[in-house]
Structures are given as structure tokens and as C-alpha cells.
N, C-alpha and C positions, 0 to 999 in steps of 0.2 A: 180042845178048845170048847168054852160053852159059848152058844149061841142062845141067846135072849129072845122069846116068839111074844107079840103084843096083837091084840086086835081080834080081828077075824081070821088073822093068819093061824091062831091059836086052833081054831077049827079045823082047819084046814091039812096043820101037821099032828093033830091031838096033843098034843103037850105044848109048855109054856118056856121048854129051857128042852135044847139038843144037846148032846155029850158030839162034838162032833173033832178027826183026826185033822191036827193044823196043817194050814194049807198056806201058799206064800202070798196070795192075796186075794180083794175082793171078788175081781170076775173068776178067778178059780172055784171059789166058795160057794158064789152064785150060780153057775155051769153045775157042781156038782150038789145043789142043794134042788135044783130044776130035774137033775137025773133021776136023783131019790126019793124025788114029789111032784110027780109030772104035772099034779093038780094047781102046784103052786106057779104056773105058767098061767091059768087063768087069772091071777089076781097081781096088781101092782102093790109093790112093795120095796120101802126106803130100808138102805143099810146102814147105821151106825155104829162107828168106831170108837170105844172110850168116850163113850157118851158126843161125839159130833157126827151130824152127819155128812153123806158121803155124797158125794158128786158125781164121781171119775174112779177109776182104780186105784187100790191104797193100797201098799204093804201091809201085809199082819203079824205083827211081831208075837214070842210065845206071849200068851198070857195075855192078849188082848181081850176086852171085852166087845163083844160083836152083839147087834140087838138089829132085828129084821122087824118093824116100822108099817102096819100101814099106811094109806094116804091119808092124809088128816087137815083141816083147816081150819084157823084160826078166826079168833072175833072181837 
């Protein structure tokens, strides 16, 4: 699976796109993306799925597109 990185997250994980092994869903993804970036526990960040974003926990089917978001607001 590739994961999409925007923001200051970019900083955070050094790259803009993770190669990462599919996982069955969001909070799996998130739990194991916190293990492998423990830095990424300091910063809040939105998860979308095929371009919508996420709420609650989603399934992720193969071949989903996944993009990790930070907080952002509108004007």
C-alpha cells in the first residue's frame, strides 16, 4: 500500500509517500504507523481514504489510496 504524507507530517516522517504492507484497516494502520514513528504521536493528523476523509474506522481494501492530512482550516 502507498500512503500519501502532506503538511508538516512530511517533516516529521522525511518523505512525502510510504511504501507500506496492507493492513485490514484504519486503526491498524494508525497503531502501526505510531510504532514506527513514535514522533508521529506528537502531531494530530486526519486519515483519507480514496480521497474522503475518515471519521471512525474503515476497511482498506488492496489498492486503496491512503493520504495522512494535517489539521487544516478553512476560509
Amino acid at each position: 500500500m502507498e500512503i500519501l504524507v502532506f503538511g508538516q507530517l512530511t517533516d516529521v516522517l522525511q518523505t512525502s509517500r510510504l511504501s507500506w504492507p496492507e493492513v485490514a484497516d484504519t486503526d491498524t494502520l494508525r497503531q502501526q504507523l505510531l510504532e514506527a514513528y513514535p514522533a508521529l504521536a506528537q502531531h494530530s493528523f486526519l486519515v483519507a481514504v480514496n480521497q474522503q476523509m475518515i471519521s471512525s474506522n474503515t476497511t482498506l481494501v488492496p489498492g486503496a489510496e491512503v493520504a495522512l492530512l494535517p489539521p487544516f482550516s478553512g476560509g
